[in-house]
SEVEXTI-648304 format. One record per residue: residue in one letter; chain; x, z negated, y of N, C-alpha, C, O in turn. Coordinates in Angstrom, 3 decimals. Layout:
<rs>
{r "A","A",{X,Z,Y},{X,Z,Y},{X,Z,Y},{X,Z,Y}}
...
</rs>
This chain:
<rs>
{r "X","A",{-1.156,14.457,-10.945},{-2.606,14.464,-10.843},{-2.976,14.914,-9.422},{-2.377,14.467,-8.444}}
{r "X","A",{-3.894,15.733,-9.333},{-4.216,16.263,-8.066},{-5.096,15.395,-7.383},{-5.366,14.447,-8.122}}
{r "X","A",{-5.674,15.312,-6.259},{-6.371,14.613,-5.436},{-7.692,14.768,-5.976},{-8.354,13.731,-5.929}}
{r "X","A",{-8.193,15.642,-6.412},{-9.581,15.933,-6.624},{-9.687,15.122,-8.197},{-10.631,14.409,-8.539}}
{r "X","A",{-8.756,15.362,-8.830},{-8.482,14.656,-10.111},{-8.775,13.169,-10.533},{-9.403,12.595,-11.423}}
{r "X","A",{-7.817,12.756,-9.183},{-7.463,11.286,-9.126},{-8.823,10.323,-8.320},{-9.100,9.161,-8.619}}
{r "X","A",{-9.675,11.324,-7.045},{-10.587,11.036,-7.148},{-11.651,10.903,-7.832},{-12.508,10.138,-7.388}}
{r "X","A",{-11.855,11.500,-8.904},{-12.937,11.697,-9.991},{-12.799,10.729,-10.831},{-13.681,9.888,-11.007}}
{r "X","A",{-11.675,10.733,-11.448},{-11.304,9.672,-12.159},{-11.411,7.883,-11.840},{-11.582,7.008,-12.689}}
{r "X","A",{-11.263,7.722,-10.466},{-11.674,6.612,-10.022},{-12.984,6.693,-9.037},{-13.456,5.939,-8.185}}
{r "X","A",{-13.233,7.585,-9.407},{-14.678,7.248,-8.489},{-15.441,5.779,-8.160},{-15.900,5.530,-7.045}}
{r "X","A",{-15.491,5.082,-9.008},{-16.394,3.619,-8.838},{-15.655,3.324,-7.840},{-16.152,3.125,-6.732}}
{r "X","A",{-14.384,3.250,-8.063},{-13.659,2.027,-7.083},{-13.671,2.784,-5.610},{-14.247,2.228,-4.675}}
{r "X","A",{-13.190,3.733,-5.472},{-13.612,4.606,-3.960},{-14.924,4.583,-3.627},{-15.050,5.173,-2.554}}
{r "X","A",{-16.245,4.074,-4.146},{-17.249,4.706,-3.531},{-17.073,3.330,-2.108},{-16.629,2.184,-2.185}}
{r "X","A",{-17.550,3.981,-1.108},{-17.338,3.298,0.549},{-15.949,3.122,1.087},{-15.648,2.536,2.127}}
{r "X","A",{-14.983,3.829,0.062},{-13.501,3.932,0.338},{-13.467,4.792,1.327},{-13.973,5.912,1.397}}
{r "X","A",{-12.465,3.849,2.546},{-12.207,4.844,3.847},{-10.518,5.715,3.172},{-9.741,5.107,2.436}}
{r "X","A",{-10.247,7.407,3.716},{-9.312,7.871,3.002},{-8.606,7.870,4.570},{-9.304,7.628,5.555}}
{r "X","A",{-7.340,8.128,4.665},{-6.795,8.697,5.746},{-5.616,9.772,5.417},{-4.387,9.787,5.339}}
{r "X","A",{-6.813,10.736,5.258},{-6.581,12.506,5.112},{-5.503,12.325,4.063},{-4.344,12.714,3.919}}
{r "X","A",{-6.254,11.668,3.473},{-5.191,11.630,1.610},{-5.531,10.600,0.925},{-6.016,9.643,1.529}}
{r "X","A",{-5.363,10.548,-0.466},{-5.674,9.977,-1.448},{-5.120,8.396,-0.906},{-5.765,7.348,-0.938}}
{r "X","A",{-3.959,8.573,-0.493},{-3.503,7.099,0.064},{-2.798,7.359,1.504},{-2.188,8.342,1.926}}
{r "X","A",{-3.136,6.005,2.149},{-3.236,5.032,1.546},{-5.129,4.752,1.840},{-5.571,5.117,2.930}}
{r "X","A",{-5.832,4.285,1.092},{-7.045,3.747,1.296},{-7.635,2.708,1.564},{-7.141,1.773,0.935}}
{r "X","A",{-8.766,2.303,2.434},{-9.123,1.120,2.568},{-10.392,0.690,1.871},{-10.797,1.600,1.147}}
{r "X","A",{-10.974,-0.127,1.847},{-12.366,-0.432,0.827},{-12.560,-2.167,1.695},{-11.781,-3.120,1.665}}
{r "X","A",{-13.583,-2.061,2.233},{-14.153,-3.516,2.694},{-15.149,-4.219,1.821},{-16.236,-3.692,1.586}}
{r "X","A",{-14.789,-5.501,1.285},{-15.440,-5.970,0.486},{-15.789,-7.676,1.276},{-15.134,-8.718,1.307}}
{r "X","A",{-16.734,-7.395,1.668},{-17.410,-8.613,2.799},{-15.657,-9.177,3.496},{-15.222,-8.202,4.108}}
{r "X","A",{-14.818,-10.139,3.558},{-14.443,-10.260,4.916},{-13.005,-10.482,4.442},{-12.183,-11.302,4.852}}
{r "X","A",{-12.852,-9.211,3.123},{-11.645,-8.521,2.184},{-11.329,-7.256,2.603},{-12.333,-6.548,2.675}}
{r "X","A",{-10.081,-6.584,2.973},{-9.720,-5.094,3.016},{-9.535,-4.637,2.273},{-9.940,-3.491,2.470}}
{r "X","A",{-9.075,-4.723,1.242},{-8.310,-3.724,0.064},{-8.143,-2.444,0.511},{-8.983,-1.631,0.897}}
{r "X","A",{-6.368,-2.324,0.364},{-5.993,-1.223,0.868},{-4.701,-0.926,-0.335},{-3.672,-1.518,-0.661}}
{r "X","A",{-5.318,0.178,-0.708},{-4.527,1.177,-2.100},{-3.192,1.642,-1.729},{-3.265,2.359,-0.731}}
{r "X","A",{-2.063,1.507,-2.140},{-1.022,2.366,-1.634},{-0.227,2.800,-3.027},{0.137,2.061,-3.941}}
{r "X","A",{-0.072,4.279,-2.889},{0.647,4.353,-4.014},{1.945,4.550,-3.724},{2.437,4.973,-2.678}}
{r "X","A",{2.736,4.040,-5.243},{4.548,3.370,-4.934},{4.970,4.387,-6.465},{5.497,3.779,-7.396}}
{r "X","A",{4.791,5.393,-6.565},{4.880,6.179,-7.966},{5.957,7.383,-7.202},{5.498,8.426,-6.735}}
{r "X","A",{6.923,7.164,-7.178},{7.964,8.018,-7.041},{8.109,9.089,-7.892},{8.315,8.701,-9.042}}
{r "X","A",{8.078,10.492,-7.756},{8.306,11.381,-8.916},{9.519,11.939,-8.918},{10.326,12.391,-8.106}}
{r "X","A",{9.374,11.715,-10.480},{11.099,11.896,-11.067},{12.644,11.244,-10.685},{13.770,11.740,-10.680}}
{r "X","A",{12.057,9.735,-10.334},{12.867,8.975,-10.090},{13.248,7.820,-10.961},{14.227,7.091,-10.805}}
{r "X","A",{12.405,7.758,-11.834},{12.439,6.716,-13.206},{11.797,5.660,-12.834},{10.809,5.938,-12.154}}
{r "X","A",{11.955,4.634,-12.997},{10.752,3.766,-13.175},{10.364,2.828,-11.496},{9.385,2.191,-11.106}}
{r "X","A",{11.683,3.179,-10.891},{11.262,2.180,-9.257},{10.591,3.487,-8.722},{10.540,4.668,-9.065}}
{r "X","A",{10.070,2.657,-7.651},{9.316,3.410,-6.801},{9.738,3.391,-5.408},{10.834,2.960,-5.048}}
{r "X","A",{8.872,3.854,-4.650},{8.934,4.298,-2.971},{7.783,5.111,-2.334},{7.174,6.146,-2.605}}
{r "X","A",{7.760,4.014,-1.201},{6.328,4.750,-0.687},{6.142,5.875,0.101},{5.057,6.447,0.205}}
{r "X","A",{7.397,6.291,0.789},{7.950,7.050,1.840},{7.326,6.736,3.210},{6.379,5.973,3.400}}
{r "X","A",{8.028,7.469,4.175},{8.140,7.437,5.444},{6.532,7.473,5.828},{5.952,6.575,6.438}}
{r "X","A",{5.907,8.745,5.324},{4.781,8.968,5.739},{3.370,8.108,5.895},{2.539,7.736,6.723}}
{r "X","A",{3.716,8.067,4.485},{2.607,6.448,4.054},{2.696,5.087,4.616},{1.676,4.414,4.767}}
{r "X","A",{4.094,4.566,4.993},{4.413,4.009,5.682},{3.731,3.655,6.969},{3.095,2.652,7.293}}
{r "X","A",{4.069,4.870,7.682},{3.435,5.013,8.848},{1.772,4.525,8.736},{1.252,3.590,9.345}}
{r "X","A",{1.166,5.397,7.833},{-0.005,5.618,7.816},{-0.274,3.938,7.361},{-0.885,3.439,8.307}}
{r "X","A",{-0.107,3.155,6.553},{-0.075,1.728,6.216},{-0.517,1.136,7.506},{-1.550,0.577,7.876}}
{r "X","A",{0.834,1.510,8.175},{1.135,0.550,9.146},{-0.465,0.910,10.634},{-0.871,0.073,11.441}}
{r "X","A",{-0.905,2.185,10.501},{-1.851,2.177,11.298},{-3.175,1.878,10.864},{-4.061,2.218,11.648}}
{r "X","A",{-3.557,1.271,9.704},{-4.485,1.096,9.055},{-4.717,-0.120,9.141},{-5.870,-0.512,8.956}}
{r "X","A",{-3.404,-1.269,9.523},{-3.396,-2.563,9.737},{-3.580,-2.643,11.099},{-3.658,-3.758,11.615}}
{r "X","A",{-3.669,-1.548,11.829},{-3.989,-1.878,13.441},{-5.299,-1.566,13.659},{-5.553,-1.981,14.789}}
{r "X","A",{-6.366,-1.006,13.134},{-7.334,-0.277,12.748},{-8.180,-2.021,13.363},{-7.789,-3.123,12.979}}
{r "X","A",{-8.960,-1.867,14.023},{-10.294,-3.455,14.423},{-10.663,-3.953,13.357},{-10.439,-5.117,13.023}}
{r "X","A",{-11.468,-2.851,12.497},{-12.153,-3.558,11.429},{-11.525,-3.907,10.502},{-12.086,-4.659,9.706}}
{r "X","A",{-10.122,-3.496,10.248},{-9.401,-4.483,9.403},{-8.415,-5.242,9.737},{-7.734,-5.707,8.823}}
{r "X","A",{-8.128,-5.521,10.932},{-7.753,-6.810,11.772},{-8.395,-8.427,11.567},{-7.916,-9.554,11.439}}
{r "X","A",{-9.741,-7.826,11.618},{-10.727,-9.022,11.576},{-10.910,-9.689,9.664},{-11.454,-10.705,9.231}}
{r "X","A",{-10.335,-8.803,9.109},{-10.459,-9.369,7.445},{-9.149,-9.706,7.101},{-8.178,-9.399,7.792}}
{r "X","A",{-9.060,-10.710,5.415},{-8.088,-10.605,5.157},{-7.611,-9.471,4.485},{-8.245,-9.197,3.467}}
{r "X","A",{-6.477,-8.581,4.823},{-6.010,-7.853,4.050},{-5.320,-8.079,2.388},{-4.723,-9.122,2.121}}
{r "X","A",{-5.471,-7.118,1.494},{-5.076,-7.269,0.368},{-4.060,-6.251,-0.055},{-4.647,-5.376,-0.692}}
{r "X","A",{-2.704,-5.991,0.043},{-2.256,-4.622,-0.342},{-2.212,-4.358,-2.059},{-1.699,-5.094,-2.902}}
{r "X","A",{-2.909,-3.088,-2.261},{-2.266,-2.773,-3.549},{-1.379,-1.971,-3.797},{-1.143,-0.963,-3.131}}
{r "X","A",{-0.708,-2.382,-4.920},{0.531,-1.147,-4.983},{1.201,-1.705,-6.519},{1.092,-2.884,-6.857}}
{r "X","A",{1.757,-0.883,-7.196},{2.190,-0.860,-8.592},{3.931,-1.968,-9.007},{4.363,-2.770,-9.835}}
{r "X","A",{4.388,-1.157,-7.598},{5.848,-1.689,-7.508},{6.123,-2.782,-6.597},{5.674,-2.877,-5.454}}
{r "X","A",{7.119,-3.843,-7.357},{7.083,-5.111,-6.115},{7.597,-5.093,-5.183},{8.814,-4.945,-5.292}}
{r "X","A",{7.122,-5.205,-3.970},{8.401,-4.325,-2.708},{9.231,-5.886,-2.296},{9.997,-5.828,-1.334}}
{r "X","A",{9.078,-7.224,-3.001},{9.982,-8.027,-2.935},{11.461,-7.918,-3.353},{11.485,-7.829,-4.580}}
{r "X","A",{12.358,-7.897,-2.980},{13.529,-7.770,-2.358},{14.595,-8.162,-3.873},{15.204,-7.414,-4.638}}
{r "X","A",{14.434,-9.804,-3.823},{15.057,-10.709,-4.842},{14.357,-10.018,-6.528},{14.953,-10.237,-7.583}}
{r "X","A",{13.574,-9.532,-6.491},{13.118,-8.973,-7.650},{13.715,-7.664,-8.345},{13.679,-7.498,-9.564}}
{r "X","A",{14.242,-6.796,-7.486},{14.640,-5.518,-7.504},{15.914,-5.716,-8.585},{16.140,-4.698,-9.240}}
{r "X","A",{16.831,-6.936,-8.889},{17.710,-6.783,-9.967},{17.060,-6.864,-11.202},{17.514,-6.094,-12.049}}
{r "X","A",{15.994,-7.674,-11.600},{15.512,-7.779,-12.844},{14.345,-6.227,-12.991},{14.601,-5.270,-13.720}}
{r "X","A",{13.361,-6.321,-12.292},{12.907,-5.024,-12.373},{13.080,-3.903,-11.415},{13.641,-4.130,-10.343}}
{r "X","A",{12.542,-2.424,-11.773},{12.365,-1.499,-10.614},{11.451,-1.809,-10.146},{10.353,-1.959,-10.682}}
{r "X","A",{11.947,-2.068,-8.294},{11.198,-2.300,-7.333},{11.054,-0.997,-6.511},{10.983,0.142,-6.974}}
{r "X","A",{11.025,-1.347,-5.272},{10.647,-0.260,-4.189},{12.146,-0.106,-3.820},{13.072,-0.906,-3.682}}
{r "X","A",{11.987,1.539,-3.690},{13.161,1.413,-2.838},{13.525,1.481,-1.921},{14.668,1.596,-1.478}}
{r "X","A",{11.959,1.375,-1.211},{12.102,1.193,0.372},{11.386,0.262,0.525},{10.489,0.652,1.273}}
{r "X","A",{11.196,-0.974,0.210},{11.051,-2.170,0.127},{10.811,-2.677,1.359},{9.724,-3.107,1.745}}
{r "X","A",{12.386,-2.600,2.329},{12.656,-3.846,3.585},{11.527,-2.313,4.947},{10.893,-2.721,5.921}}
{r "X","A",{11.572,-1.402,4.732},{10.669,-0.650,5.890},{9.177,-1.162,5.415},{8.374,-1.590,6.244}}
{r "X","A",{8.921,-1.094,4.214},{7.480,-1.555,3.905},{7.036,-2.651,3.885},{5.830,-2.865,3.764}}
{r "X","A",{8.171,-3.823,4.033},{8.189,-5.272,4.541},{7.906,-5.511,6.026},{7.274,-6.497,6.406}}
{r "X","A",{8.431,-4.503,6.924},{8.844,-4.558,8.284},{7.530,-4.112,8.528},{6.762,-4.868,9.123}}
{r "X","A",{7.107,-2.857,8.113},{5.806,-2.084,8.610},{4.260,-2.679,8.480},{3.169,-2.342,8.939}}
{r "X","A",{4.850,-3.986,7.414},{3.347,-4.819,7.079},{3.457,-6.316,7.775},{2.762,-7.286,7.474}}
{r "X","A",{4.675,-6.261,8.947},{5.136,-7.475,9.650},{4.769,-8.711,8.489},{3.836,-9.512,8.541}}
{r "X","A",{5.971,-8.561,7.288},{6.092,-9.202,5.669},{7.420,-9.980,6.298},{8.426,-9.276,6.388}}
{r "X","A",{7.555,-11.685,6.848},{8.919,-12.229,6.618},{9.149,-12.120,5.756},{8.304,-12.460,4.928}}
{r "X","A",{10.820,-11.411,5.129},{11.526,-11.113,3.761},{11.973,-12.614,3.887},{11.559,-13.137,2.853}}
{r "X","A",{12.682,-13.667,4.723},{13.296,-14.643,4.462},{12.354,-16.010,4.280},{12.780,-16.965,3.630}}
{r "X","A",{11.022,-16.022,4.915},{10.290,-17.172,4.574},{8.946,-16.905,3.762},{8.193,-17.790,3.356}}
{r "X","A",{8.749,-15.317,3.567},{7.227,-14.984,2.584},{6.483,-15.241,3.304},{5.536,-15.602,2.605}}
{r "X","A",{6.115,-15.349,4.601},{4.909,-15.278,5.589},{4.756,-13.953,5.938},{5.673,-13.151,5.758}}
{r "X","A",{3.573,-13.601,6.473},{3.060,-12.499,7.313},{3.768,-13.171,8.710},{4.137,-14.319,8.955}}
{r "X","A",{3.783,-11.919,9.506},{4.040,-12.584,11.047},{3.076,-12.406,11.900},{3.174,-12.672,13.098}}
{r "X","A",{1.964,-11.893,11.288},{0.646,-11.929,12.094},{-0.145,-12.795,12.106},{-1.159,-12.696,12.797}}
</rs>
């Protein structure tokens, strides 16, 4: 699906959606909520996913961003980037960078922020 596609198609939910120069990852402030979209749809990899390097990055500067410092963040994303889950279903397969990049403790399930 192309960008112009995928925007049209969800239009409601993007309207006041901040983009950063791409469909994802996105933010949306909903009074003193972030919601931030990330897509985990790997192509032609079968059913796990991965967010890659790029998005990653871009994640990770979206959580440094003021105005969404000050809210709680919400990530969305399709695939569970929890760790212990990855034998029963397809998870992420870059999971522990997208754990690290959202400062996610893998060993106690806290944020470290």
């Amino acid at each position: 699906m192309s960008a112009a596609e995928f925007l049209r198609h969800f239009k409601k939910l993007h309207e006041s959606a901040i983009f950063m120069d791409s469909p994802y990852p996105w933010v949306k402030f909903i009074g003193s909520v972030a919601l931030i979209g990330i897509d985990s749809a790997s192509k032609g990899s079968g059913a796990g996913g991965c967010i890659g390097n790029d998005q990653i990055q871009k994640i990770s500067d979206v959580l440094d961003r003021r105005d969404v410092k000050k809210r709680l963040s919400i990530l969305i994303l399709h695939h569970s980037p929890l760790t212990q889950t990855q034998k029963r279903l397809k998870g992420l397969k870059d999971s522990e960078r997208f754990l690290k990049a959202v400062s996610y403790d893998i060993v106690s399930g806290n944020s470290s922020s």
